[in-house]
C-alpha positions in Angstrom: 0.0 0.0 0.0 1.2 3.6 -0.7 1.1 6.2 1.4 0.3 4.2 4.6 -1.6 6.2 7.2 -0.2 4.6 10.8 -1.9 5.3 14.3 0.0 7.3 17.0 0.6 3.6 17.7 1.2 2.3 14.8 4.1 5.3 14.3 5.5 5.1 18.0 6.4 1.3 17.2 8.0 1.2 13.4 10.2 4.2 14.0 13.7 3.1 13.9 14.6 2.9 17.4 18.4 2.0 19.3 17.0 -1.3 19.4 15.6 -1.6 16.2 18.8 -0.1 14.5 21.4 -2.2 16.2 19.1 -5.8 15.4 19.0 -4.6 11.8 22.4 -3.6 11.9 23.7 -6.8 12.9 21.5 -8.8 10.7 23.1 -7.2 7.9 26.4 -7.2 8.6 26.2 -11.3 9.5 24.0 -11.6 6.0 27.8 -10.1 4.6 30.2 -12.0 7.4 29.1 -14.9 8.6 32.6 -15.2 10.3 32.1 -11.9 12.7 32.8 -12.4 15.9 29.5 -11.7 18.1 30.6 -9.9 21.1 26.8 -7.9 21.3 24.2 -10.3 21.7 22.8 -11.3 24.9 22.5 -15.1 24.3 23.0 -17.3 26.8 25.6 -20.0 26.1 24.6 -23.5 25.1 25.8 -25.6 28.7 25.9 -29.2 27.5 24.8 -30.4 31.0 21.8 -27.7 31.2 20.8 -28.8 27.7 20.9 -32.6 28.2 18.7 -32.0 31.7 16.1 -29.9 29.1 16.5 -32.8 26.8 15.8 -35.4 29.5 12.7 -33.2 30.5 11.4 -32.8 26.9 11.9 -36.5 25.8 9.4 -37.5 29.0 6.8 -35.1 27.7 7.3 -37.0 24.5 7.0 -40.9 26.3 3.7 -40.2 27.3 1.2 -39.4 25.1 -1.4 -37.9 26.9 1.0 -35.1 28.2 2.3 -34.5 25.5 -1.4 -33.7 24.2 -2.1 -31.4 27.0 1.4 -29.4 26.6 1.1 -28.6 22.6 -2.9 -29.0 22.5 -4.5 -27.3 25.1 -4.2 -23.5 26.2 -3.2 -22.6 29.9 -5.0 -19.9 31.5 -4.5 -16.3 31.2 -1.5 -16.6 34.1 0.0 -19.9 33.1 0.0 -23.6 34.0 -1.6 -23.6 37.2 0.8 -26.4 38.6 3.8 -24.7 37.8 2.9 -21.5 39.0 2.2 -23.8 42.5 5.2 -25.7 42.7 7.2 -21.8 41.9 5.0 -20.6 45.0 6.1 -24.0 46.9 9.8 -23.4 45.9 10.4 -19.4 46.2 8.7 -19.8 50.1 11.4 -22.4 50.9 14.0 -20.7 49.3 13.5 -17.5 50.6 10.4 -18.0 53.2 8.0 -14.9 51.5 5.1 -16.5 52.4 3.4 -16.1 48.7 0.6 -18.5 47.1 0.0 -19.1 43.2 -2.1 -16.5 42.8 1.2 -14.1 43.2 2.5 -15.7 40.3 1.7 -14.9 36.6 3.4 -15.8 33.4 4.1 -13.7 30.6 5.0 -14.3 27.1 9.3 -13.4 27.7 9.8 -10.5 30.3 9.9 -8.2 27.5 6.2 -8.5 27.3 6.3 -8.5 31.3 8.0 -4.7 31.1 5.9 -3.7 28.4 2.5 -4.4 29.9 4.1 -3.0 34.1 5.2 0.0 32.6 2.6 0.7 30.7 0.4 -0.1 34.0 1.9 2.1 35.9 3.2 5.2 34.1 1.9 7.0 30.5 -1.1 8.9 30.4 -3.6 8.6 33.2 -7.7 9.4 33.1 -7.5 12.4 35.2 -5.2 14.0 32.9 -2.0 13.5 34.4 1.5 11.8 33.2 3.6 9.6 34.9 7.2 8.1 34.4 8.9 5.2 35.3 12.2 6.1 37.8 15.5 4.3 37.0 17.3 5.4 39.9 20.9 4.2 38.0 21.7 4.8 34.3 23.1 3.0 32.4 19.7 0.4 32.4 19.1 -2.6 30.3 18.5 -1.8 26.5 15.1 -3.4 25.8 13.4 -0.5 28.5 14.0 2.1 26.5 11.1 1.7 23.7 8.4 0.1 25.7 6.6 3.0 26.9 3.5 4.0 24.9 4.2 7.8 25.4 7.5 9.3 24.6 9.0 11.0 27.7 8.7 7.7 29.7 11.9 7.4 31.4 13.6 9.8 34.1 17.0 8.7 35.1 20.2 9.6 36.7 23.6 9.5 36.8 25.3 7.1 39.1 28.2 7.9 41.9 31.3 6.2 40.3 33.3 4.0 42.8 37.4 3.6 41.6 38.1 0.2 42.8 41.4 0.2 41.6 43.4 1.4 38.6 42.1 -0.5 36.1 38.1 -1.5 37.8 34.9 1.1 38.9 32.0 -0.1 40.3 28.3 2.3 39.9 26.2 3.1 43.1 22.8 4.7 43.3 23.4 8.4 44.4 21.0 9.0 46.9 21.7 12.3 47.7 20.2 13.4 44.3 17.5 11.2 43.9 14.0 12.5 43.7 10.6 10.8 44.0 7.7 13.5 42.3 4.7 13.2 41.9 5.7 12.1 38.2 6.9 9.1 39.1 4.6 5.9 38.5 7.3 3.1 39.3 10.9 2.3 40.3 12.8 0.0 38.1 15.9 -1.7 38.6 17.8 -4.7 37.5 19.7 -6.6 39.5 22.0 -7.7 37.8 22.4 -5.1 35.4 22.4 -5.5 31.8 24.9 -3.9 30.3 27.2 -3.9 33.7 27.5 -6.7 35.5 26.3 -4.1 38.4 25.0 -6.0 41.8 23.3 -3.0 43.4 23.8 -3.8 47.3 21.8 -4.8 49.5 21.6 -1.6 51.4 20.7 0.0 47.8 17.7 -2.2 47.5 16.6 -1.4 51.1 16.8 2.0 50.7 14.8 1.9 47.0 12.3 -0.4 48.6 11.5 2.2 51.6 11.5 5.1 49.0 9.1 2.7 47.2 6.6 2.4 49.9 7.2 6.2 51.4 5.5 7.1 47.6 3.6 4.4 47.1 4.8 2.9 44.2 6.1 0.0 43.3 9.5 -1.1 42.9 10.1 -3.2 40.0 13.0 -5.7 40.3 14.5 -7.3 37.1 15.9 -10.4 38.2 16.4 -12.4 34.4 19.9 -13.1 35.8 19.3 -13.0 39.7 18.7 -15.6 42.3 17.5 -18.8 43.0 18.3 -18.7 39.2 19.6 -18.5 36.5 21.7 -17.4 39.9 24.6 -15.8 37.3 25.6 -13.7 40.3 29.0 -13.4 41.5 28.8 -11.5 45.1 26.3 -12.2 47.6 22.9 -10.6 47.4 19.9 -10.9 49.1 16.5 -11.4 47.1 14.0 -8.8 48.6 9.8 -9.1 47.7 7.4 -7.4 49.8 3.8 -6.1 48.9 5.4 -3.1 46.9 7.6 -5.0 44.9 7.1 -6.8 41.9 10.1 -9.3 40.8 10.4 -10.2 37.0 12.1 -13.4 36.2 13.0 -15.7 33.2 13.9 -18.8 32.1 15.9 -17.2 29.2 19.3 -16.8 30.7 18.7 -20.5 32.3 19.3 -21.9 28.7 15.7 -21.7 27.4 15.4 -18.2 25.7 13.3 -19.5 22.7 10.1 -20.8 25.2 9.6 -17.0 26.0 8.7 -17.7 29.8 8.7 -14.3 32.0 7.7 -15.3 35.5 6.0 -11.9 37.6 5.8 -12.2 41.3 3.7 -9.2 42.9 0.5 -8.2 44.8 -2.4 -10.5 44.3 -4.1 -7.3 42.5 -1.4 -7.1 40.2 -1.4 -10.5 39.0 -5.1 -10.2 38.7 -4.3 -7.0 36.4 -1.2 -8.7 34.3 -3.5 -12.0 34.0 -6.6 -9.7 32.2 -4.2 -8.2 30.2 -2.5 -11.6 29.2 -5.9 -12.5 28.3 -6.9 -9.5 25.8 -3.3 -9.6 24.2 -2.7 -13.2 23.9 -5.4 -15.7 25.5 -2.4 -17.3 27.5 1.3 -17.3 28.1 3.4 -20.1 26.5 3.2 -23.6 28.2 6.5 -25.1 26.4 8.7 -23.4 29.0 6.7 -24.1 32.0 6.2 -28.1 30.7 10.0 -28.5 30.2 11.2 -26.6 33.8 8.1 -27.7 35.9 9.4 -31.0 37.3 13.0 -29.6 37.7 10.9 -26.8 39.5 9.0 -29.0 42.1 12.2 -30.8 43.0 14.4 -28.1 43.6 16.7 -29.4 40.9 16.4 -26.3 39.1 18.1 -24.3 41.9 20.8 -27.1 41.9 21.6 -26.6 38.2 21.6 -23.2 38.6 24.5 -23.2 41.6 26.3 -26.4 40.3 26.2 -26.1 36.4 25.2 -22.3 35.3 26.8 -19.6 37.7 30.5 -21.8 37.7 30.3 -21.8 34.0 29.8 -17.8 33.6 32.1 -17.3 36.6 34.9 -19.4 34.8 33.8 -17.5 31.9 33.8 -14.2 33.3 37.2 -14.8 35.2 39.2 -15.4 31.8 37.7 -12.8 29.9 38.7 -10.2 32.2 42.6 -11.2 32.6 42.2 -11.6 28.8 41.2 -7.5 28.8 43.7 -6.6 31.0 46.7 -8.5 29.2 45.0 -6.9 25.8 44.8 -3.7 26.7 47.6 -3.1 28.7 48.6 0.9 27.8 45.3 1.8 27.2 43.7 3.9 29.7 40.6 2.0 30.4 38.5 0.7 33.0 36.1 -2.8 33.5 32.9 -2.3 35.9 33.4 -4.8 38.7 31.4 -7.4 36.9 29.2 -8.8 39.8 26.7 -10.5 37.6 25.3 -11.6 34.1 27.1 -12.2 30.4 28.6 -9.4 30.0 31.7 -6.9 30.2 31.0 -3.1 30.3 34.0 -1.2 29.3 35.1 2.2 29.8 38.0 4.3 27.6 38.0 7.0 29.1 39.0 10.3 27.0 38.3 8.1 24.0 39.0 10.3 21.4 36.0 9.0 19.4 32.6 7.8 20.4 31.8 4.9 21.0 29.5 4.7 18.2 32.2 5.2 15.8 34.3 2.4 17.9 31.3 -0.2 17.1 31.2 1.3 13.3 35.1 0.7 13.2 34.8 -2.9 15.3 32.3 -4.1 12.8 34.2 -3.8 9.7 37.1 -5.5 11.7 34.8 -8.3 12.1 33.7 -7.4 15.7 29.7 -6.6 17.2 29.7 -4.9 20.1 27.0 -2.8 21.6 28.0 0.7 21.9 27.4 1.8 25.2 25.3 5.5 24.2 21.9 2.9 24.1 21.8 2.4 27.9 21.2 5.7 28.6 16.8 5.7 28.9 15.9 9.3 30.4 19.2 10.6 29.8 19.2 11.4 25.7 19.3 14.6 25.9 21.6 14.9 28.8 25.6 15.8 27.9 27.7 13.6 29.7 31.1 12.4 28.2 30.8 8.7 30.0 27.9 7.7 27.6 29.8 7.9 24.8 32.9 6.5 26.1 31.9 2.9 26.8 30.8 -0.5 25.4 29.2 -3.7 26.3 30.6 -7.1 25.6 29.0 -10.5 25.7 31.9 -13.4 27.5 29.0 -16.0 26.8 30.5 -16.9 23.3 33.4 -19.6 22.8 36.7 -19.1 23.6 38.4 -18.2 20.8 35.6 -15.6 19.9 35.7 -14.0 23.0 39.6 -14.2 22.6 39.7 -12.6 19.0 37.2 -10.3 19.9 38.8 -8.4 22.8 42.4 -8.5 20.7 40.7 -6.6 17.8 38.5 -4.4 20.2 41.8 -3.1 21.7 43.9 -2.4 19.3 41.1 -0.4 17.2 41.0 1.4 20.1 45.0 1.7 20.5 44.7 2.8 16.7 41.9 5.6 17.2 43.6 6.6 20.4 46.9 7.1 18.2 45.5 8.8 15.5 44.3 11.4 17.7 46.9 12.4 19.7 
């Protein structure tokens, strides 16, 4: 059709967005390399021994016929499999005693679709006229926010206090001192960890956000796709915290099954009331593939075993070589790692990079390299001038070996090469 005529809708979702330019981007440039070394994407690594576990859990579905019926045949209801979402309740009370039934528990279709239906819930425009936003007390924040919002306007954010751990490490922390709670605000958000840096916020951070939380009356939303009792890719200890003003979002993506699109929302029984309508009107029902395959491992604990045993050694390991491997690299440069505390990834800093780093992940790319430049993780802050957006990057350690090792030998000597050509 020519001259399409889109709704406010209709144009707020097709316009090219960081997101949208970056996925496009790298399609592209894999339709042209097939050899590039993927240092950008957020997909977890295939763990043989998680995999044969799913594989062992799948294969019973398929032994027994009438199961199998029920888990490709039949829809669940508009907040899940109702056994699954018990045995979660059963599980998350022992693990952490919070005293919560199944009818805290609602499933979503990933928790992209959780995000997009809790902040559009609790921020945008409201009946009586007014506008509200969704507080991210610590930029930079996970990519995938930044486009949700119905509304433009949708984020306020703020810079974090910077802590110099030593020479070459920093680690972010929520500055209090300058944080503000308006009327504007709908919702906190946080992730913990943080996607793109590895951030743990502490547990004194999440205290303090939670009382701020219930002082305004708002919720604090907790983004736990790589938290505890799992995937458990968490490094330092951290406490899990859910009260009647939280709402925690998990996953079974980062566990190894990102393709069943499985968000998991624990929150006030009127909020799970809310999600489930809207899961109704927007899709009938979440997915049952993902809640079939991790049910049993689920109601026997053995998911929280995997998840200490065979998932958080593997990313530690991971995580441990790919740091020496950016320090032996980039030895001479004058750059800096965030403490990496949690998740798949490595956010680094060049600081007084002489270029953006936009033009770093142009120049990376036709080296063979994806990265994800760091300027993206900025929601509420676009129009803010601050040096430190455009001087870092975020790096995936999840890939093989010799990726990761090519990748961080090519990443730092363009960046020795633009830092040269400058001086």
């Amino acid at each position: 059709m020519n001259n399409l005529s889109l709704s406010t809708f209709g144009e707020k979702f097709t316009r090219m967005s960081g997101i949208t330019e970056l996925m496009e981007d790298l399609e592209k440039a894999f339709a042209q390399n097939s050899s590039l070394r993927m240092l950008g994407g957020g997909n977890p690594a295939h763990i043989s021994a998680a995999q044969d576990l799913f594989h062992g859990k799948i294969r019973k579905i398929l032994g027994n016929a009438e199961r199998f019926k029920t888990v490709i045949g039949t829809y669940d209801g508009p907040k899940g499999n109702t056994e699954f979402l018990s045995v979660l309740a059963e599980l998350l009370n022992k693990e952490f005693d919070w005293n919560i039934t199944s009818k805290n528990i609602s499933l979503t279709n990933g928790s992209q679709h959780a995000f997009f239906l809790l902040f559009n819930m609790f921020a945008g425009k409201f009946s009586n006229g007014k506008t509200k936003k969704i507080l991210l007390p610590l930029a930079p924040e996970y990519i995938g926010y930044a486009d949700v919002g119905l509304t433009d306007d949708f984020f306020v954010s703020y810079k974090p206090e910077i802590e110099f751990i030593d020479e070459h490490t920093f680690k972010y922390h929520v500055d209090f001192k300058n944080l503000s709670i308006t009327e504007e605000i709908g919702a906190i958000c946080v992730s913990r960890p943080t996607n793109p840096t590895g951030n743990v916020l502490t547990n004194r951070e999440l205290e303090e956000l939670s009382n701020l939380a219930g002082e305004n009356n708002i919720p604090l939303i907790i983004d736990n796709a790589y938290g505890t009792p799992f995937p458990n890719i968490i490094f330092v200890d951290a406490e899990p915290v859910w009260n009647e003003h939280s709402i925690i979002c998990m996953s079974l993506s980062k566990l190894g099954l990102p393709t069943t699109r499985t968000g998991i929302v624990i929150a006030d029984e009127e909020i799970i009331s809310l999600i489930s309508g809207m899961n109704a009107v927007l899709t009938l029902a979440p997915g049952g593939i993902g809640a079939a395959i991790a049910g049993d491992l689920v109601a026997s604990g053995e998911i929280i075993t995997m998840s200490r045993e065979i998932i958080k050694p593997f990313y530690l390991e991971k995580n441990q070589k790919a740091v020496a491997l950016v320090h032996k690299e980039f030895e001479g440069l004058d750059y800096f790692i965030h403490k990496p505390e949690g998740a798949l990834f490595l956010w680094l800093w060049f600081k007084d990079l002489p270029i953006t780093c936009y033009e770093l992940y142009e120049r990376l790319k036709k080296r063979g390299v994806l990265v994800v430049p760091g300027n993206f993780f900025f929601p509420g802050m676009e129009n803010e001038k601050w040096r430190h957006k455009d001087e870092c990057i975020r790096i995936t350690y999840s890939q093989n070996e010799k990726t990761v090792e090519e990748g961080i030998k090519i990443i730092a000597e363009v960046a020795a090469a633009a830092c040269q050509q400058h001086r």
